[in-house]
C-alpha positions, 0 to 999 in steps of 0.5 A, spaced: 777 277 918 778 275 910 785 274 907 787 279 902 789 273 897 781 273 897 780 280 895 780 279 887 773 283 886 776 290 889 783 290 887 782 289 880 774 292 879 776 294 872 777 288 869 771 285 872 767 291 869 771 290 862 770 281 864 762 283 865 760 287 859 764 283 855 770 285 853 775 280 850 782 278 846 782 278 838 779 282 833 775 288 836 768 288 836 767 290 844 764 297 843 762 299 836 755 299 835 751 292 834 750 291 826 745 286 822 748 279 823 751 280 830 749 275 836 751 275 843 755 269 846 748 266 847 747 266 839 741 272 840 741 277 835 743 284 837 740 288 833 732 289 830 731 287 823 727 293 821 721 290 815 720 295 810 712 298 811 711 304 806 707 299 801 703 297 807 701 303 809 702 306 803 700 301 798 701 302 790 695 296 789 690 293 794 686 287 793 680 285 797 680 277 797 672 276 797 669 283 796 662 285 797 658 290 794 651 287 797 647 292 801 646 289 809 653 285 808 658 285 814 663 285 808 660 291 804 662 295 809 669 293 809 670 293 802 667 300 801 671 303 806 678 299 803 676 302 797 676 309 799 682 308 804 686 306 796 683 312 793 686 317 799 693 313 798 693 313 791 693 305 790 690 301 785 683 297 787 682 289 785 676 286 788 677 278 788 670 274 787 670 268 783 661 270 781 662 276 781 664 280 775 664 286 778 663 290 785 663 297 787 663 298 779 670 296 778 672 289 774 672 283 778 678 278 779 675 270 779 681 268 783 688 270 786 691 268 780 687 273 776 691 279 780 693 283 772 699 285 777 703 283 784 699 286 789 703 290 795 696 289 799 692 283 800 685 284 805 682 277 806 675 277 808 673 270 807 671 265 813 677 260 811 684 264 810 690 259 808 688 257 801 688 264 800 695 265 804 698 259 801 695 262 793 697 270 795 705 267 797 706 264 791 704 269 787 709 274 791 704 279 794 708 284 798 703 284 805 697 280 806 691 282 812 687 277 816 680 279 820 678 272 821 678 269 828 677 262 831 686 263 832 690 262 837 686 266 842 680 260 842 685 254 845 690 248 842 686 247 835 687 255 834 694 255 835 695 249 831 691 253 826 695 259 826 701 256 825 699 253 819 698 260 817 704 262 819 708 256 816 705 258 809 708 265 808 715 263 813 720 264 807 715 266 802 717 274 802 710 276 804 709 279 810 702 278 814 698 281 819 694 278 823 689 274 824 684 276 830 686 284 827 681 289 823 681 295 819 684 300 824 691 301 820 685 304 814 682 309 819 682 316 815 687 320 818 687 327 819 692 331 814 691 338 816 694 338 823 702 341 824 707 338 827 710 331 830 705 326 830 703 320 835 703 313 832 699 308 835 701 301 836 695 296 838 693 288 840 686 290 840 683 295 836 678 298 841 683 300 847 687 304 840 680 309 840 681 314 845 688 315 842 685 316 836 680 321 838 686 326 840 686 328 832 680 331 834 684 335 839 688 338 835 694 332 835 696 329 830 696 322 829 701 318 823 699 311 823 695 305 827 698 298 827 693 294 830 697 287 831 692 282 832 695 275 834 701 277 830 703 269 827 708 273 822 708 281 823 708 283 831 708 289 836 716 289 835 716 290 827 712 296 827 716 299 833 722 299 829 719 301 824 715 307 826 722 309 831 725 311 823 720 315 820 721 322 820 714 325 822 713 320 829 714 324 835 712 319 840 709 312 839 704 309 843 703 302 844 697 298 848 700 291 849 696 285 852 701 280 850 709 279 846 710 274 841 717 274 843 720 277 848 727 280 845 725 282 839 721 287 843 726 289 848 731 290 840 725 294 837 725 298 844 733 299 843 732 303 836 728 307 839 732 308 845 738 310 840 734 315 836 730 318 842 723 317 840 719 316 846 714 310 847 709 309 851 705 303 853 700 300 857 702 294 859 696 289 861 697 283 866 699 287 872 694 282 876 693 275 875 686 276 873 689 280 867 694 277 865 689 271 864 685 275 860 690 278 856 692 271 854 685 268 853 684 275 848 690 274 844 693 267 846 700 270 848 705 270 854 704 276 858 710 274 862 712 275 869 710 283 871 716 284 874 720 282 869 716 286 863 717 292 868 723 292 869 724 291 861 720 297 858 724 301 864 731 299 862 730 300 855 726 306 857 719 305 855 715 309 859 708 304 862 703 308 864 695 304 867 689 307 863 688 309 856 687 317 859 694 316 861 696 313 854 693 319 851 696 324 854 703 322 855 704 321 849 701 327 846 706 331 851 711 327 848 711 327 842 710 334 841 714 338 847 721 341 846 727 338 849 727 340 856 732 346 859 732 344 866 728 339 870 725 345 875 717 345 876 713 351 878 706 351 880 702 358 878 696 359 880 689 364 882 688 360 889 693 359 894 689 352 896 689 350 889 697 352 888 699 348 895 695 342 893 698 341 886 705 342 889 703 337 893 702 332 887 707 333 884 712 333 889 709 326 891 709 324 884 718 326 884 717 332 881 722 337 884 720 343 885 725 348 887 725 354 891 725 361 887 730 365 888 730 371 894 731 375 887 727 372 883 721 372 889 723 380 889 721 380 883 715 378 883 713 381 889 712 388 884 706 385 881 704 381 887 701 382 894 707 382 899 702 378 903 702 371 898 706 366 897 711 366 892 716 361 893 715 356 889 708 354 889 706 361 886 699 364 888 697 371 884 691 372 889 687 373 882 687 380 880 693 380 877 690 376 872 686 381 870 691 386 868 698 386 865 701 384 871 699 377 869 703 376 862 709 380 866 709 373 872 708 368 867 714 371 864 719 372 869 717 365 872 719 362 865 726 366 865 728 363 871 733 358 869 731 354 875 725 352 871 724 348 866 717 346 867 711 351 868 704 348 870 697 353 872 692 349 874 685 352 872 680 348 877 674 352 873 672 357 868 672 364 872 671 369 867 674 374 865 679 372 869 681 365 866 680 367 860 685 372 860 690 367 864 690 362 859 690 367 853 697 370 856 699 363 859 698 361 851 702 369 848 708 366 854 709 359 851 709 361 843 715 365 845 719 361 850 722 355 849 720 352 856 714 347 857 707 350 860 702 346 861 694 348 863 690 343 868 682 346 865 678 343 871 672 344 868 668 338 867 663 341 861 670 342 857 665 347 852 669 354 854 672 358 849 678 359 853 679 351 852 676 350 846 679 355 841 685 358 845 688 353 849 686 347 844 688 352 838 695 352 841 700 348 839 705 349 844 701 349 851 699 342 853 692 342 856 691 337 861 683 336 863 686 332 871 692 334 874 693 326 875 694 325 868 698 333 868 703 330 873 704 323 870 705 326 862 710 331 865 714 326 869 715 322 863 717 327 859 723 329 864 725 321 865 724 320 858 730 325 856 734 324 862 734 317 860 735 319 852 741 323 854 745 319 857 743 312 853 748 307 850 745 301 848 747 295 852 747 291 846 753 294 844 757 291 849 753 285 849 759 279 849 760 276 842 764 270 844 765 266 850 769 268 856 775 262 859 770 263 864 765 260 861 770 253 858 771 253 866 764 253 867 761 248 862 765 243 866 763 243 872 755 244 869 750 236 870 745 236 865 738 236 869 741 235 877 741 241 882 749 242 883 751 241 891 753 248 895 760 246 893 759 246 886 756 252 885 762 256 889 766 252 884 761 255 878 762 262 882 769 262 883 770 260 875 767 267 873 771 271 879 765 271 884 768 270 891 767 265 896 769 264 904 775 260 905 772 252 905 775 245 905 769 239 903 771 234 908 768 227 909 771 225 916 770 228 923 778 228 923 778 232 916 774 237 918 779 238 925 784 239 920 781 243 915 778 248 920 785 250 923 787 252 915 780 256 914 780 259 921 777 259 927 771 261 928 768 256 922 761 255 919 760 247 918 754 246 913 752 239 909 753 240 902 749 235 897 745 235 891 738 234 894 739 240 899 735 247 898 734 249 905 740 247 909 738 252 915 731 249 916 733 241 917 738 243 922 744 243 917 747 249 920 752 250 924 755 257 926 760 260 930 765 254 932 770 256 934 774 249 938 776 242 935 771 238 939 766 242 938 767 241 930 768 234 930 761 234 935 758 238 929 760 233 924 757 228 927 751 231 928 750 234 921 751 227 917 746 224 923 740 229 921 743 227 913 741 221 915 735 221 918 732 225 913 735 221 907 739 227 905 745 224 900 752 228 902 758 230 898 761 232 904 761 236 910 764 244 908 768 246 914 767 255 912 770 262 913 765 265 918 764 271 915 760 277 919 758 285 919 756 286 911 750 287 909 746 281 906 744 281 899 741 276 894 743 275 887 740 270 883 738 268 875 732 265 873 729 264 866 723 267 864 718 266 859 719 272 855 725 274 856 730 268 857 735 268 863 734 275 868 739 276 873 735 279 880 738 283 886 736 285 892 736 285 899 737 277 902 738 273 908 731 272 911 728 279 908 729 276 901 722 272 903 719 277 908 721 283 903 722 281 897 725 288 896 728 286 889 730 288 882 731 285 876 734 286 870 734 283 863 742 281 860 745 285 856 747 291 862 752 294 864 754 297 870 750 304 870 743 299 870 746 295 876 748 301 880 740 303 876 737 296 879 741 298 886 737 304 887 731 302 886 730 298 892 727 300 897 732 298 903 737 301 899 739 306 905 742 299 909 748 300 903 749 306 905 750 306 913 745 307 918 745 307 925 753 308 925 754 302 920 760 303 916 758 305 908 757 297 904 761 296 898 757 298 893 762 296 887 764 290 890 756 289 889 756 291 881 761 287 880 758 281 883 752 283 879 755 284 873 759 277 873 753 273 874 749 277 868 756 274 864 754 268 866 747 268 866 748 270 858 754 265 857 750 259 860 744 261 857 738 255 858 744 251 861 743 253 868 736 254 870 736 257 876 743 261 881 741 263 888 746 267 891 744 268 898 745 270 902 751 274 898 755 278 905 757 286 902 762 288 907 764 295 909 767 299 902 773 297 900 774 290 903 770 286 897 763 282 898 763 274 899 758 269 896 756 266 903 751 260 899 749 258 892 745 253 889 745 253 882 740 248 878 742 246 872 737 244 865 
């Protein structure tokens, strides 16, 4: 039913794919990395700042700002343990006191200005911070560490507090930490453990301690971060730096809040681009959390929508409990890249190997078939009766003998497997021990990953404390729960890494002739009418049906002979979000008289509910498509964010939406696409002919264009129901409302 000069979208789908991501004339910047420097359209950064942190964590002078030496003093205890931090990285101890002449035997400086040198490190531990800050920055120290509370965390005269705070070291070169933070950055860590390590990033120093712990497992841990309220230095800084250091294997973060949204998701971008891992437990899920969270840190938790769809388009992996934290990360941080993404549960029970396979299969994990060959194979060592398909039970004997190791040997040469798990759901000597000692023996000669789930809950068996704990390349998981969660990861994280480029690269950098077209049409704190947002939309190449806007029963007569039969009639004003619900609707018309009775009742109910009209719109009716909605909306956090989804009435009764933070290109549509769960309805179901689904991306990536260029102008776009007809033949935006800021 639509003619072909309205069929822009599908005919020309490069162009609109080049528009979207930013393409543009003049001096080429489309492509090349983001540098330091470059914005976007919206006059956003595109790329992190990295701080420079070594003479953080490892300074060359320390001062202590009020240091104690006096038996029973809270402040005792934190000088003593800064003072032996300093002796571990080698710096130089200045305690500061104006009535001391010394503590813990070393001279003591009467004031900041004292300091004999510019100090890297300043640790503040007196009552009223800001004289302090205010002297260290005129003395040029490198960094400064707040504990004190009483900050943003307690309410307005708090935050008003930390921005005092944060305007005394803004411009001044010294970087601060805190307030609201402790001494977890001067934890002692373990130096005698090998191999990548994890570093941990955290808002509340005790939600950091079972990560920490994992030293104590034989993972190493690099560096701790405890971020506080962050009125200067916050999470992001820290994630970009620790994504350059060299020993870093994985960094796991707790986030009760962000301090800013972008500098985040640029943090997340140059992990992303080096293939360092992140972890995270993001709290505020509920809104019970989210208030907690605040009230804990005095920060936006943000929509937890918008903050999922965030950590997944940058590829921060969000996990819900601290045992979760611990063991992904782990994994992560030091599991080979995998070779292929099948998982293959081996076992002494049958029962225990059919409930893992059950786990990991509902967990996503694919879980191939054994080849007839390979089933063969195995079959010389295992009884003909036991199932060896994939999962694989042994039966038991096997395991004490040499045919144990000769299993676990063909399995990791299958090269459908990438992936080995046994589960162990108890000690069973001498059986287990023998197991895990070959599955160990296995795993130092392949370069496949092998996991062992000890089930034990005593956690005190030699086989788990000296073999499988005392191996470096088996991972050792105490719940299968956690097992399956750590390994999905680790597959999701590389396939997500491979195939990586950052949106920001292609981020636009100057306004398209879209945007010159648009900024016309925008009214400054007004709602526009359904006819002026097509208008919007067809400023940036978004289709609409044909429609006339007509002010007269006799002009709408005219008009629907042009448009063509049958019609739809809607009253378009500013005032109007739910036309359908006042009765301001009329479909299927399909003769003169019928139109003009339909003008004269709309502009009726106009009237009668007060509704001020621009006119009547006299439209295309288009039908047989898949109804979607597409929108912008502005979210705290993270600016303007595009959702897409199913639309028409099951937008409300659904919600089966998807969100995505611009910049994006056309792999994280075609991503936020697959992701809904009536997805199927794209495809053709019952008979239904396959939906555009380009035509769709188009139409994503045209409004993600907008929504960047407009930026706060536009405060909110609804595009529903927008109508995606059978492929090939385009989608058409059948209402819009667009709110203007």
């Amino acid at each position: 039913m639509l003619g072909s000069t309205h069929g822009t979208l599908t005919t020309d789908s490069r162009r609109a794919r080049a528009i979207a991501c930013g393409e543009r004339s003049g001096p080429a910047v489309h492509g090349r990395p983001a540098q330091a420097g470059d914005l976007d359209v919206s006059g956003r950064p595109l790329h992190a700042e990295v701080p420079d942190l070594e003479r953080f964590f490892r300074p060359r002078s320390v001062a202590v700002i009020g240091a104690s030496d006096t038996e029973g003093r809270p402040r005792t205890g934190i000088t003593r343990q800064l003072a032996d931090w300093a002796g571990r990285v080698g710096a130089r101890l200045y305690p500061v006191h104006p009535n001391r002449p010394s503590v813990l035997g070393l001279p003591c400086c009467p004031s900041v200005a004292d300091l004999p040198e510019q100090v890297d490190l300043a640790v503040v531990l007196v009552g009223d911070p800001l004289p302090v800050i205010e002297e260290l920055a005129e003395a040029k120290a490198r960094f400064a560490v707040v504990f004190a509370s009483g900050f943003a965390e307690t309410g307005p005269e708090g935050e008003a507090a930390q921005r005092r705070l944060a305007a005394a070291v803004e411009g001044s070169g010294m970087r601060l930490l805190g307030p609201n933070t402790n001494l977890n950055a001067f934890e002692r860590f373990r130096d005698d453990l090998p191999g990548p390590a994890i570093a941990l990033i955290t808002q509340s120093g005790h939600q950091g301690r079972p990560v920490f712990a994992l030293q104590e497992l034989g993972i190493r841990l690099s560096h701790w971060a405890p971020t506080g309220n962050e009125a200067d230095l916050e999470t992001a800084d820290f994630l970009s730096w620790f994504a350059e250091q060299p020993e870093v294997g994985a960094i796991a973060c707790y986030l009760e809040g962000l301090k800013d949204g972008r500098s985040f998701l640029l943090a997340a971008d140059r992990a992303a681009r080096r293939g360092v891992p992140v972890v995270a437990v993001k709290v505020g899920r509920t809104a019970t959390g989210a208030r907690t969270a605040a009230s804990h840190t005095g920060k936006l938790t943000g929509a937890d929508a918008v903050v999922d769809a965030a950590l997944r388009q940058y590829g921060v992996i969000r996990v819900d409990g601290l045992d979760e934290l611990q063991d992904t990360a782990a994994l992560l941080a030091r599991a080979r890249p995998p070779r292929a993404d099948g998982v293959a549960v081996y076992s002494i029970s049958g029962g225990t190997g059919a409930h893992v396979a059950d786990l990991a299969t509902a967990a996503g994990l694919r879980l191939p078939v054994l080849s007839e060959a390979k089933q063969a194979e195995l079959h010389q060592w295992i009884p003909a009766y036991l199932s060896v398909a994939n999962p694989v039970d042994n039966g038991g004997h096997p395991v004490g003998d040499e045919r144990g190791r000769k299993i676990i040997d063909a399995l990791l040469d299958d090269p459908e497997v990438g992936v080995l798990i046994c589960p162990v759901t108890g000690p069973f000597p001498p059986l287990s021990d023998r197991l895990v000692r070959d599955l160990v023996d296995a795993a130092e000669r392949s370069d496949k990953l092998v996991c062992v789930v000890w089930g034990s809950p005593v956690g005190t068996e030699p086989a788990y404390r000296e073999v499988l704990l005392g191996s470096s390349r088996v991972a050792t998981f105490r719940t299968v729960g956690n097992c399956l969660t750590a390994v999905r990861a680790h597959l999701a994280h590389h396939r997500f890494a491979t195939g990586y480029r950052s949106p920001f690269d292609d981020a636009p950098r100057i306004p398209s002739p879209s945007y010159r077209k648009a900024q016309a049409l925008m009214q400054p704190g007004r709602q526009l009418s359904e006819h002026a947002a097509k208008t919007l939309l067809r400023a940036y190449g978004i289709r609409v049906p044909r429609e006339q806007l007509v002010t007269s029963a006799a002009a709408a007569v005219r008009a629907a002979g042009p448009v063509g039969y049958p019609v739809v009639m809607k009253a378009s004003g500013a005032r109007i979000a739910h036309k359908t619900e006042l009765g301001l609707v009329k479909i299927g018309l399909t003769s003169a008289s019928q139109v003009r009775d339909a003008y004269r009742e709309l502009t009726d109910i106009a009237r009668h509910e007060g509704v001020a009209l621009d006119g009547v719109l006299v439209c295309q009716m288009v039908e047989h498509g898949v109804e979607m909605v597409v929108g912008v909306t502005h979210d705290d956090l993270f600016g303007p964010t595009v959702t897409v989804g199913l639309g028409g009435v099951l937008v409300e009764v659904l919600r089966d939406t998807a969100v995505g933070i611009p910049p994006f290109g056309e792999e994280q549509a075609r991503d936020m696409l697959a992701g809904l769960r009536g997805r199927a309805l794209l495809e053709g179901v019952r008979g239904r002919p396959p939906a555009d689904l380009d035509a769709l991306v188009e139409v994503v990536l045209r409004v993600q264009r907008m929504a960047l260029e407009l930026g706060d102008d536009l405060a909110e776009l609804d595009i529903n129901p927008l109508m995606v007809l059978p492929r090939g033949h385009g989608a058409v935006a059948l209402d819009a409302l667009a709110v203007c800021r």
